[in-house]
C-alpha positions as CSV (number, residue, x, y, z in Angstrom):
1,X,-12.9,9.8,0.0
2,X,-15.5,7.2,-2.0
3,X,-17.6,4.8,-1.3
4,X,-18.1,1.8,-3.9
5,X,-19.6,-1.6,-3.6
6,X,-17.6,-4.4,-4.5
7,X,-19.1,-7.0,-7.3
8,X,-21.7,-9.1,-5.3
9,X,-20.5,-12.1,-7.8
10,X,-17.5,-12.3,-5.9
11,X,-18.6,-11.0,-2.6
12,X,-21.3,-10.7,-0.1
13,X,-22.7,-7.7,1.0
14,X,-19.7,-5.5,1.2
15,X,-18.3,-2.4,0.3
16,X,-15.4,-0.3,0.5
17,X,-14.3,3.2,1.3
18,X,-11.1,4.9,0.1
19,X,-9.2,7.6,1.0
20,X,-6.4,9.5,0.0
21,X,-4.5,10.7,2.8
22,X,-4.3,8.7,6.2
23,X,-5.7,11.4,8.7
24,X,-8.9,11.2,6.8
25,X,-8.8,7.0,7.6
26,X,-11.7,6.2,10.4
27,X,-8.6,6.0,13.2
28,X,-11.2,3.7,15.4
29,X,-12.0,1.3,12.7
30,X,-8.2,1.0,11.1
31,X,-6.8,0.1,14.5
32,X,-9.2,-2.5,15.3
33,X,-7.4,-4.1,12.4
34,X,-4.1,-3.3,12.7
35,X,-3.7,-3.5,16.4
36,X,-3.0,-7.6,15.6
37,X,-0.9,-6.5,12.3
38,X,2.2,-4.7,11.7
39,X,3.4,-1.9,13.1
40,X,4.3,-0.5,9.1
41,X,0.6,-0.3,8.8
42,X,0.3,2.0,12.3
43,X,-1.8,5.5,11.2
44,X,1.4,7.4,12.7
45,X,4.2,5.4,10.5
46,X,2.0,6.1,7.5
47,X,1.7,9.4,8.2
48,X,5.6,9.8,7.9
49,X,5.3,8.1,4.7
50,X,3.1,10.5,3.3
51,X,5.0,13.3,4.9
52,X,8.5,12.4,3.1
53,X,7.8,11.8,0.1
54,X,6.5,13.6,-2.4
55,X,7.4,11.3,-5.6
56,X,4.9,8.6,-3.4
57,X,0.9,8.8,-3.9
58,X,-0.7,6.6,-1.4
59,X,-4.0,5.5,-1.4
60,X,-6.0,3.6,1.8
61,X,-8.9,1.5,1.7
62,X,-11.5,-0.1,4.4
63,X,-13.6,-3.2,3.0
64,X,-16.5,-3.6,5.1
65,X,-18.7,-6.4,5.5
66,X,-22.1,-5.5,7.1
67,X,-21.0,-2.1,7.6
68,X,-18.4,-3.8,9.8
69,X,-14.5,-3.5,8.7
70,X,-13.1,-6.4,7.8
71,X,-9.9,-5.3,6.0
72,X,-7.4,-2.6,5.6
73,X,-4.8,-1.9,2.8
74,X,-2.5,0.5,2.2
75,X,-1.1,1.1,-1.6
76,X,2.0,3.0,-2.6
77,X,2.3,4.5,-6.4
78,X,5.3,5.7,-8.0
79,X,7.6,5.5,-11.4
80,X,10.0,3.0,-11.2
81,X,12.6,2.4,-13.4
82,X,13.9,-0.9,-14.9
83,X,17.5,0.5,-13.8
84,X,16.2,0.8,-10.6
85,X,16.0,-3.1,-10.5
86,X,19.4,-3.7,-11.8
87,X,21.5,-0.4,-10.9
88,X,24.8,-3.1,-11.9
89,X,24.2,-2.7,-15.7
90,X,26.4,0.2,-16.9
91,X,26.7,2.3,-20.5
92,X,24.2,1.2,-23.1
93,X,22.3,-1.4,-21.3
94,X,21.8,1.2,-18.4
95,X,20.8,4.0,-21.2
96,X,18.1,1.3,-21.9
97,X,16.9,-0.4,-18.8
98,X,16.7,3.6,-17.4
99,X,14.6,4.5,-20.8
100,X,11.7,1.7,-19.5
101,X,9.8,3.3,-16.5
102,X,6.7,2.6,-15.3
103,X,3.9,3.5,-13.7
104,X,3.6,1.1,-10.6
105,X,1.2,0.4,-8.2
106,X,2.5,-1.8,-4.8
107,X,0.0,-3.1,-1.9
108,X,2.8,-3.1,0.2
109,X,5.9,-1.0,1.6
110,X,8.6,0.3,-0.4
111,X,10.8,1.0,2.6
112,X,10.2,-2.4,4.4
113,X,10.2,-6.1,3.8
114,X,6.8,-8.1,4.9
115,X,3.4,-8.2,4.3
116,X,2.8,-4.9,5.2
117,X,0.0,-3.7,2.6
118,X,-3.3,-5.1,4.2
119,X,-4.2,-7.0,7.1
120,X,-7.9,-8.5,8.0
121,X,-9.9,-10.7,10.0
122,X,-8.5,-13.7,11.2
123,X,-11.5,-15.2,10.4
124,X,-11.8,-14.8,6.8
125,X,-10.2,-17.4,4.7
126,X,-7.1,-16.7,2.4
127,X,-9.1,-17.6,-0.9
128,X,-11.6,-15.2,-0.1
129,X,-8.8,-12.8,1.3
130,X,-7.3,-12.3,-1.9
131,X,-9.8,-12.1,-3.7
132,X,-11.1,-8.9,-2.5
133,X,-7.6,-7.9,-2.4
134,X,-7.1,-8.4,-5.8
135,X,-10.6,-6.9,-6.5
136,X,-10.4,-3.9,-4.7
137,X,-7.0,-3.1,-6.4
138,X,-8.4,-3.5,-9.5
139,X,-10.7,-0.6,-8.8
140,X,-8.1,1.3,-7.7
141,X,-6.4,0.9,-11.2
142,X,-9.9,1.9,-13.0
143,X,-10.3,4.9,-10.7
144,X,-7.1,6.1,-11.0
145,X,-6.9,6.7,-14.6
146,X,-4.8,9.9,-14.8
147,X,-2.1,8.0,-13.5
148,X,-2.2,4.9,-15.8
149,X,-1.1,2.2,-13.6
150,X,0.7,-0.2,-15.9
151,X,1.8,-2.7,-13.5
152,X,0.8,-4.2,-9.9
153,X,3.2,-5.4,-7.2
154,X,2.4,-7.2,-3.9
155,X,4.5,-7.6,-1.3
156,X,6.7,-8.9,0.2
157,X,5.1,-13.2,1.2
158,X,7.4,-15.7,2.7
159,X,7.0,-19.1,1.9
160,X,4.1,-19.8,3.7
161,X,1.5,-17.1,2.6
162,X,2.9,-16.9,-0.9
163,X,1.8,-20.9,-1.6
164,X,-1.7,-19.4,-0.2
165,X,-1.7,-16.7,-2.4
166,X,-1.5,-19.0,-5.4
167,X,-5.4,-18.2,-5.3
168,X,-4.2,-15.0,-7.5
169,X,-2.9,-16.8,-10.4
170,X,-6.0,-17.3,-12.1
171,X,-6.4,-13.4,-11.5
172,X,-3.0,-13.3,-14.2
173,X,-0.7,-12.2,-11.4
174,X,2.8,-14.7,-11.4
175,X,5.0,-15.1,-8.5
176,X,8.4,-13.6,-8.2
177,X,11.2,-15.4,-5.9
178,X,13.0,-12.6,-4.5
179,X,16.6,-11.9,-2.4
180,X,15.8,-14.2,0.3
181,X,15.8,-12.5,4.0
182,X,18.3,-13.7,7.3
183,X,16.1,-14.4,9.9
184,X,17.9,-15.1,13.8
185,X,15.1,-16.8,16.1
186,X,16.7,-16.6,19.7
187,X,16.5,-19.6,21.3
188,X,14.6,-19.6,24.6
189,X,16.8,-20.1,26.9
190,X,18.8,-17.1,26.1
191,X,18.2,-13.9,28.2
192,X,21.0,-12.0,27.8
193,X,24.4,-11.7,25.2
194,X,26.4,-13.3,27.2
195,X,23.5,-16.6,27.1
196,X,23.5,-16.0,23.2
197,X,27.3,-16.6,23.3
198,X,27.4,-19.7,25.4
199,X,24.5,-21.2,22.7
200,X,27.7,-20.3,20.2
201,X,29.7,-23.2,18.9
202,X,33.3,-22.2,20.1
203,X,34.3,-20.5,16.1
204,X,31.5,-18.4,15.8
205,X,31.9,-17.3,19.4
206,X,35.1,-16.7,19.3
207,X,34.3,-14.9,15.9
208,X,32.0,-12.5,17.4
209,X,34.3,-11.8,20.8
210,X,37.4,-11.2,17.9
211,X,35.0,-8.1,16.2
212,X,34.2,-6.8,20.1
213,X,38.1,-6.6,20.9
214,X,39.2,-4.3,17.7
215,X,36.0,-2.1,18.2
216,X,37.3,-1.3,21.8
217,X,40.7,-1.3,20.4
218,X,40.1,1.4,18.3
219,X,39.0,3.4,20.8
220,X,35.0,2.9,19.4
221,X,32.3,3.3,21.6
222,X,28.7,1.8,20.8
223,X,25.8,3.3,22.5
224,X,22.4,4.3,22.1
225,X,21.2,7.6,20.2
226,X,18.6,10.2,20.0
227,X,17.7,11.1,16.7
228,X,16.9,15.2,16.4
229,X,17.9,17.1,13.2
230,X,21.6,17.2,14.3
231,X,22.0,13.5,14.9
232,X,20.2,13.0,11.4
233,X,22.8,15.9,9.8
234,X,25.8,13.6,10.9
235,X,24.1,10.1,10.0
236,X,22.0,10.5,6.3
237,X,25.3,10.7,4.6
238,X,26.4,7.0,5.9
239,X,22.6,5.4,5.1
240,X,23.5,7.3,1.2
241,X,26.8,5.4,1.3
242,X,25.3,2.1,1.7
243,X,22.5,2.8,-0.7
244,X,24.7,4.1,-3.4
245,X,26.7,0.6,-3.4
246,X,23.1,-1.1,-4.0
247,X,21.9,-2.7,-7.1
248,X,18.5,-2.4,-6.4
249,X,17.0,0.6,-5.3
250,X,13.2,0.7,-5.8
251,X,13.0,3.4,-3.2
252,X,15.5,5.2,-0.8
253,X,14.4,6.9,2.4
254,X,14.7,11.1,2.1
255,X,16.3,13.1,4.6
256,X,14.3,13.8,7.8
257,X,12.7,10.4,7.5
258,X,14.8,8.9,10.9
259,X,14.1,11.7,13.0
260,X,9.9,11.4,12.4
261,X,9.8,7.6,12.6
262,X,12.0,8.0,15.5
263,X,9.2,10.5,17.4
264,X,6.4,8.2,15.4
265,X,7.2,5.0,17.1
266,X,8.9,6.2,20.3
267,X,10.2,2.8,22.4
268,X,9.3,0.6,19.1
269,X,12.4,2.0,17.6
270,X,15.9,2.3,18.2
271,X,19.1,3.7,16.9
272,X,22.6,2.5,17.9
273,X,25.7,4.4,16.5
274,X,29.3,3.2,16.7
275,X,31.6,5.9,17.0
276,X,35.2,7.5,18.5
277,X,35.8,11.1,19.5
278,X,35.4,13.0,16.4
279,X,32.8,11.5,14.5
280,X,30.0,8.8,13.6
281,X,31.2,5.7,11.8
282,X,28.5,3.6,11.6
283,X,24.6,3.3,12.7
284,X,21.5,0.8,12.9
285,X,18.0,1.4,13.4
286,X,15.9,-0.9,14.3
287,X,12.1,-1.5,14.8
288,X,9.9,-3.2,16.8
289,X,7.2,-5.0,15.2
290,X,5.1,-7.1,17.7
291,X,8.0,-9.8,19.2
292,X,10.2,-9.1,15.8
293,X,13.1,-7.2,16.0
294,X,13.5,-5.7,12.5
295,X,17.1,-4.3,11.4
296,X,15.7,-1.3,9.7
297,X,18.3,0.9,7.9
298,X,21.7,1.2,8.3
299,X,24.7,3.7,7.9
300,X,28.7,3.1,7.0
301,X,31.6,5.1,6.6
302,X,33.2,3.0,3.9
303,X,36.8,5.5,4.2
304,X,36.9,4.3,7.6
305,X,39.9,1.0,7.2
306,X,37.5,-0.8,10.0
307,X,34.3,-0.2,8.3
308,X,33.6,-4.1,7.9
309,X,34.6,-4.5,11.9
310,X,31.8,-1.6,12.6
311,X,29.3,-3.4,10.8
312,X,29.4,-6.8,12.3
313,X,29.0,-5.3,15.9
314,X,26.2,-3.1,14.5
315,X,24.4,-6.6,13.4
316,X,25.6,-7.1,17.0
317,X,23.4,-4.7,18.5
318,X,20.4,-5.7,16.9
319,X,20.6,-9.4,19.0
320,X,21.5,-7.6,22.1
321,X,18.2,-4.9,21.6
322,X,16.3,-7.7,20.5
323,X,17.0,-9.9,23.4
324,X,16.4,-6.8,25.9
325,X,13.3,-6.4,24.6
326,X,12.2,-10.3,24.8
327,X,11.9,-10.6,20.9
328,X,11.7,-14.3,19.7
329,X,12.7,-13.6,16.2
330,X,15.1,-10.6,14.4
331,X,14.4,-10.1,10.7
332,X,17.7,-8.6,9.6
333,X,17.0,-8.0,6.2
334,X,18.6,-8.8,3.0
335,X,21.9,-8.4,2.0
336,X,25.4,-9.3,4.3
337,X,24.0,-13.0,3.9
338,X,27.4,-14.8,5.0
339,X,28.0,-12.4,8.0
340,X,24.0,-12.5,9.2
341,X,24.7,-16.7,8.3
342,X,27.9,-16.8,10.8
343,X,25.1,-15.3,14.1
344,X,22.8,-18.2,13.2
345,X,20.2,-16.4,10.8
346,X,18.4,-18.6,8.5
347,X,17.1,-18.0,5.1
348,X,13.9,-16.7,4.5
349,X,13.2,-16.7,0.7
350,X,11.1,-14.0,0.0
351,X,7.7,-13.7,-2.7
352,X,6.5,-10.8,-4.8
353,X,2.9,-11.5,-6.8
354,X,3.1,-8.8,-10.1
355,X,0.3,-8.4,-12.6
356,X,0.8,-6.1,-15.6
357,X,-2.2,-4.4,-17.6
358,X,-0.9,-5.9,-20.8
359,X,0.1,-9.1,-22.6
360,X,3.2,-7.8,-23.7
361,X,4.2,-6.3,-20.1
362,X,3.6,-9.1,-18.7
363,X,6.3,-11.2,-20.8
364,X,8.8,-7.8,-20.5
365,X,8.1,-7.9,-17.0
366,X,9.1,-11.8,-16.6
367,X,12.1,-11.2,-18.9
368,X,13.6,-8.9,-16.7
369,X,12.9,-10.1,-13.4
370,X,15.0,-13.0,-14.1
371,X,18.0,-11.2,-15.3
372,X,17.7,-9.9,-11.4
373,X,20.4,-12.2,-9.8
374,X,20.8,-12.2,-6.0
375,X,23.2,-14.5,-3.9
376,X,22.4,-17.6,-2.1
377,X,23.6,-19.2,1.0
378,X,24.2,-22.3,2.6
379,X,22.3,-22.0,6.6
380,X,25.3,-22.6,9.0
381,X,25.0,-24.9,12.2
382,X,26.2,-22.1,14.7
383,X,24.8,-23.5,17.7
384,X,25.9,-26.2,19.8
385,X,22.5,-27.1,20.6
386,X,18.7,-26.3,19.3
């Protein structure tokens, strides 16, 4: 733990305290700022971060103002590679891209897509929100010194807060468009499936009834499921499957991870599995955050000749928990676009701000992030009515 005072030129009066493992965090004093943030930057979920991962250093910080907090933020540090970005590029360019790793420091979460590296008070103004953000990160870097942080990642904006955080570009951090995120917001007069399904324009209905009717004929059965060391034995091999087939993988979740976050978060998280007598072939986990249902990770058995049927009533499941659990809004990630497009999921374009430690990173670092290609997709009208 230390204690340093920020640079009075850029602000008042405050100071702020870092430590380097959660449970040593003031529990009172985080809370009173994260009870109104996400549930990624809850003490508990952090505390499975740290416990999983032993590649991950994570560092937490409280900026005080008046000896009162004012701001939390939660950093992640690890080596990434340039592969690791593009995990498409195959014989010498992957010899290459795997050569350049880096040292890289992200106010954020590796395993989730949102803002989920700092929250503060509401009334503070965004100028003045990054600002110390940016200034109390900068320390970090200084103060960890052994590690030699070369670059700086926050993560992840949408649209909105990124055009706010345009404050940081005289600080020499550039913005990064990223894969853009489905995002279903249920409309209010739906209370149940069956309401979601009448809102349905008769294709996409009949679409969704269609994937029902070969999951039952298959003899598949879709139910709710407690995650213990067992369960996770039977179900990390399918989340492996679907991150192998990824072409950008920053940062997988290790084994044990499910079965912590699962006792962690209790009724803010839920697992579904999909499967027939002898085996799993398919899960989703899903989590809770405020009135957003987030599609978490998820698990196929791509052998399985129905493996594309088990994963549209997976996505499914997510509308039907999220409804249950009077969510206005299900974040279902990135990837799938079409399928997540055909339920009525919008496009949420997704922001990254990056700063690197030298001139010449920096122009590396914009070279290759726009050699990153992701897909695009045209919103679909799914709804007879909004």
């Amino acid at each position: 733990m230390g204690i340093v005072n920020l640079n009075p030129y850029k602000t008042k009066d405050m100071k702020y305290v870092f430590y380097r493992t959660i449970k040593d965090v003031n529990q009172k004093e985080w809370a009173s700022l994260q009870k109104n943030a996400s549930i990624f930057l809850d003490v508990g979920y952090l505390k499975v971060l740290e416990n999983i991962n032993d590649e991950m250093r994570h560092l937490y910080v409280i900026v005080y103002q008046y000896d009162s907090p004012i701001m939390i933020i939660s950093v992640q540090m690890m080596k990434i590679s340039a592969y690791q970005l593009n995990r498409s590029a195959k014989g010498l360019k992957k010899k290459i891209l795997s050569m350049h790793a880096q040292n890289v420091l992200v106010c954020g979460n590796l395993f989730s897509g949102g803002l989920h590296g700092f929250a503060c008070k509401e009334e503070i103004d965004t100028s003045t929100q990054w600002g110390i953000l940016a200034e109390v990160i900068e320390a970090i870097v200084t103060k960890e010194h052994n590690t030699k942080i070369q670059s700086i990642v926050l993560k992840d904006f949408c649209e909105k807060t990124s055009h706010h955080a345009h404050a940081l570009k005289p600080l020499k951090y550039w913005e990064i468009k990223t894969e853009p995120k489905m995002v279903l917001t249920i409309p209010n007069e739906v209370h149940s499936f069956e309401d979601y399904l009448q809102c349905l324009n008769a294709r996409y209905r009949s679409s969704i009834k269609k994937v029902h009717r070969k999951i039952e004929q298959a003899g598949y059965s879709c139910m709710p499921m407690v995650i213990d060391d067992e369960m996770e034995k039977e179900i990390y091999p399918l989340y492996e499957a679907v991150e192998n087939r990824s072409t950008v993988d920053v940062a997988s979740v290790p084994f044990g991870y499910l079965r912590q976050v699962s006792l962690t978060l209790k009724d803010n998280f839920q697992c579904y599995v999909i499967k027939d007598k002898e085996s799993i072939k398919g899960f989703i986990t899903i989590i809770k955050d405020g009135n957003v249902a987030v599609s978490h990770l998820v698990g196929i058995e791509y052998t399985n000749p129905l493996y594309h049927m088990v994963y549209l009533r997976l996505l499914h499941l997510v509308i039907e928990f999220a409804i249950e659990q009077d969510c206005s809004t299900i974040d279902f990630g990135r990837t799938a676009l079409e399928a997540k497009a055909n339920l009525g999921a919008k496009t949420s374009y997704s922001y990254v701000w990056a700063k690197h430690h030298s001139f010449i990173g920096n122009s590396v670092l914009k070279k290759l992030f726009r050699h990153i290609s992701f897909d695009d997709i045209v919103d679909k009208h799914v709804y007879k009515k909004i």
